[in-house]
N, C-alpha and C positions, 0 to 999 in steps of 0.2 A: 785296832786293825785286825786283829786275829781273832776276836770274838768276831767280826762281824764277817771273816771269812769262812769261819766254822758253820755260821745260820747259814750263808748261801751256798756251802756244801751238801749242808744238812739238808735244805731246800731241793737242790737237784737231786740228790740221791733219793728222795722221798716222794719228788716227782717222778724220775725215773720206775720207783717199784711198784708207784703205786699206777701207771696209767697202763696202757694194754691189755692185755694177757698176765693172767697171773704167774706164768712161765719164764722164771728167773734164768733161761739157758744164758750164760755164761757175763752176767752178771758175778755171779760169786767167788767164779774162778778168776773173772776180772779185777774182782774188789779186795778178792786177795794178793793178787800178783801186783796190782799199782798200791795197793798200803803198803808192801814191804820196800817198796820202790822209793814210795814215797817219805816214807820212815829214812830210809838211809842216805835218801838228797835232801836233806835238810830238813828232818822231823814235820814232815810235812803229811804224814801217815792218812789222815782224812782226805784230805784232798786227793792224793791221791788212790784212794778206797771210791772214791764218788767217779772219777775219771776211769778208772784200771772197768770200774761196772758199765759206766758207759758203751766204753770200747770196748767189752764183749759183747755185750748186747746186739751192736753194730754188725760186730764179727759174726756171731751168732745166727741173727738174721743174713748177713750175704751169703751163710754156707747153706741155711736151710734156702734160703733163693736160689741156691744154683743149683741143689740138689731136687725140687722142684721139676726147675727145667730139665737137668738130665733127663729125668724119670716121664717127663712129658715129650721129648724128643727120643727116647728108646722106649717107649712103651712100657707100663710097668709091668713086673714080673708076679704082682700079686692076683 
């Protein structure tokens, strides 16, 4: 069971880096903050390293999407 949850960690996490943008924003700071999370609820440290990148990623893109929009509803200042 926990071999076969590590491949399909490993799997999303690998998906995850490798499709898009090679622009890891907040992927790292993710995959650090959900492995140490994930380390201390039950040595679960990968899984949550593959999840914590996810959901930056996530984050990541909604803040550059809002900042986007600001910047096209005030006019940029460049």
């Amino acid at each position: 069971m926990n071999s076969v949850l590590m491949v399909a960690v490993s799997m999303i996490l690998s998906a995850t880096l490798l499709s898009g943008s090679a622009d890891a924003a907040g992927c790292l700071k993710g995959a650090v903050v959900g492995g140490v999370a994930g380390h201390y609820a039950g040595n679960h440290g990968l899984l949550g390293a593959g999840v914590g990148c996810v959901v930056g990623r996530h984050h990541a893109n909604k803040q550059a999407g809002q900042e986007m929009t600001n910047n096209s509803r005030h006019g940029s200042t460049r």
